[in-house]
C-alpha positions, -999 to +999 in steps of 0.1 A: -586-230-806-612-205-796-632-234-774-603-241-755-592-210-748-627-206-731-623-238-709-591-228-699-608-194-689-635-212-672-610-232-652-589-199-644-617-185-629-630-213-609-598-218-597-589-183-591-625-178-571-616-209-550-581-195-542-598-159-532-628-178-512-600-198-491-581-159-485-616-150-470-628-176-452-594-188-435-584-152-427-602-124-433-639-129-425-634-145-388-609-123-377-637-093-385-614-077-416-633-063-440-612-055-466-638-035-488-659-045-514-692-066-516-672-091-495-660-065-470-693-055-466-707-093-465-683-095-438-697-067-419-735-077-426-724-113-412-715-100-377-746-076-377-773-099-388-756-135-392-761-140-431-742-162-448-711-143-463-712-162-497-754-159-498-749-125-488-724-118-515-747-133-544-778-115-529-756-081-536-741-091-569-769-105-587-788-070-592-756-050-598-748-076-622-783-076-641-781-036-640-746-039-657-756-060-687-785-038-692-766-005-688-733-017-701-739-042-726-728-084-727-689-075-718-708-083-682-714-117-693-713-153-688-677-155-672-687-128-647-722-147-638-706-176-634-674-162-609-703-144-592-719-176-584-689-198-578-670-176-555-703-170-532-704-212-534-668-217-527-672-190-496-705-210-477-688-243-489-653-233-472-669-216-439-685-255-435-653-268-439-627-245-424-634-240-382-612-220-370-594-194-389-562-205-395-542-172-378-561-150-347-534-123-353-549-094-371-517-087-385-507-120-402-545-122-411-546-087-430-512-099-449-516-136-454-553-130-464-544-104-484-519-119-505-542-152-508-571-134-519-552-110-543-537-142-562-566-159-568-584-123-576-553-122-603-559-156-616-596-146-621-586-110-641-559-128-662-587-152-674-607-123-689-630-130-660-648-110-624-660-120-594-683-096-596-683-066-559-665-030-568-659-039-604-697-039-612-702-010-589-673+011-598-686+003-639-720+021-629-709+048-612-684+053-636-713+057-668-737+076-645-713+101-623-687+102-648-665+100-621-632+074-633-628+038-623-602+040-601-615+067-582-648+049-578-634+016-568-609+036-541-643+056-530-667+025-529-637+002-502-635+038-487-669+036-476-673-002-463-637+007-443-658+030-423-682+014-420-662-021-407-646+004-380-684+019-370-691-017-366-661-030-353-635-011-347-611+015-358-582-010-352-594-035-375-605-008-400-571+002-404-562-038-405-586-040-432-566-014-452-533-032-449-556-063-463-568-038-494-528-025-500-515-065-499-543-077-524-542-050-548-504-055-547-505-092-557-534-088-579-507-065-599-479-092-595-504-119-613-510-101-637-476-083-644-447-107-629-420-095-605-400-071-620-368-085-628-354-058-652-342-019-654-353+006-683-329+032-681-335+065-698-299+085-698-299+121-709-263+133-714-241+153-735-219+130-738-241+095-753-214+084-779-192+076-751-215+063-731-235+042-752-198+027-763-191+015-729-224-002-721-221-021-754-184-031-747-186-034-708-223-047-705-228-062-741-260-049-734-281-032-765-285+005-763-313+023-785-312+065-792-342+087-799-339+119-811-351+141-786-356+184-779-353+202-748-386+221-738-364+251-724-331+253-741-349+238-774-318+223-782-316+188-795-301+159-789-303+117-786-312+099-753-305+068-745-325+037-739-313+008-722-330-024-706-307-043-678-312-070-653-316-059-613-283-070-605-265-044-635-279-012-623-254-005-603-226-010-630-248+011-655-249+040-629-210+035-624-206+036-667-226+068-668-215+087-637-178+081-643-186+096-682-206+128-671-214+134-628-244+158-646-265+127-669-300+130-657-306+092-649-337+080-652-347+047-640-379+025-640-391-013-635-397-039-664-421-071-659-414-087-691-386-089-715-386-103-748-359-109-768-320-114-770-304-113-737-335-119-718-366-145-727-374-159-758-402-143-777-436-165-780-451-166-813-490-180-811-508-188-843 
């Protein structure tokens, strides 16, 4: 079972490298967006000097990559060797292939590059694999400056932003963040799903009564925990209740109608598993 969890990994990330080489190539790199990252800054090195993006992309990787294994251990491994060579191959490949890029408005370039790039970049994650760029940096920085992840990835597309509008332009700068906002946004649908469902948290005085109506008005399930008020110190059950979109409104109407003062608390759900919503998976 193990092996072919691995070749489906393999494919994953092939395909998921070939879908974020096609986001590049067909939108960002020839309209001049450079979107941060080792490609971002391929991008910008490509205009300056006329490198090949995808060379230029391995040329960067392969030395953060060694320094990574050495540093960090073999969780920098084969998968992330092998997206760092197939994405700069699909990139040079592609740029043969694809002319003309297939929008010249900055705009729909930013978004439609964006979103391609950031699906096959969730592909790639999802399949336990990297293409290599800010992930590698960010992992460095990150044991050396003990400064987090997050901020080092949001610090190291900072910094080849600038330096695309020192190059370019400040226009396309700003472009290129749109491109950054869209892919990190689909990366996070990939790997999450839409959200299709509510988790409401009601806090009320009066949860008998309103626990009763969403079971007989909603047939939906409703869940207390025992809970204690940080000022008053007073305690007391909140709710918990998972709906579809398309209820919220008829929950807020249940509770509002019961007590005006229920604090209300509601936030999104990718995945649901069990009665009323999907069917839970069981894998041996």
């Amino acid at each position: 079972m193990k092996k072919y969890q691995i070749v489906w990994e393999i494919i994953g990330v092939t395909l998921g490298s070939f879908i974020t080489a096609l986001g590049l190539v067909a939108f960002l790199i020839p309209n001049k967006i450079a979107a941060g990252g080792v490609s971002g800054l391929a991008t910008v090195l490509y205009y300056l000097f006329k490198f090949p993006v995808g060379i230029t992309m391995f040329v960067i990787n392969i030395p953060l990559l060694l320094l990574c294994i050495k540093e960090l251990g073999m969780k920098f491994g084969v998968k992330s060797v092998y997206g760092t060579f197939i994405i700069s191959l699909f990139v040079d490949s592609l740029a043969v292939l694809i002319k003309q890029p297939w929008t010249n408005d900055p705009l729909l370039a930013a978004i439609y590059g964006g979103v391609v790039s950031g699906l096959g970049l969730g592909i790639v994650f999802r399949s336990k694999g990297t293409t290599g760029g800010t992930d590698l940096a960010a992992a460095l920085i990150h044991k050396f400056a003990h400064i987090s992840l997050g901020y080092s990835l949001m610090t190291i597309d900072a910094m080849v932003i600038i330096l695309a509008g020192i190059v370019f332009n400040v226009e396309l700068a700003l472009y290129a963040l749109v491109a950054v906002f869209v892919t990190s946004k689909m990366i996070d649908v990939v790997q999450e799903g839409f959200s299709y469902a509510k988790a409401a948290v009601i806090i009320s005085e009066e949860y008998e009564k309103i626990s009763q109506e969403i079971l007989s008005r909603m047939d939906r399930g409703v869940t207390f925990f025992q809970s204690r008020g940080a000022y008053t110190k007073k305690e007391r059950d909140v709710l918990l209740c998972v709906v579809v979109k398309s209820e919220v409104s008829k929950l807020k109407s249940i509770v509002y109608s019961i007590d005006p003062q229920a604090f209300v608390i509601l936030a999104d759900v990718h995945e649901v598993l069990g009665e009323g919503f999907k069917e839970g998976e069981v894998s041996n």
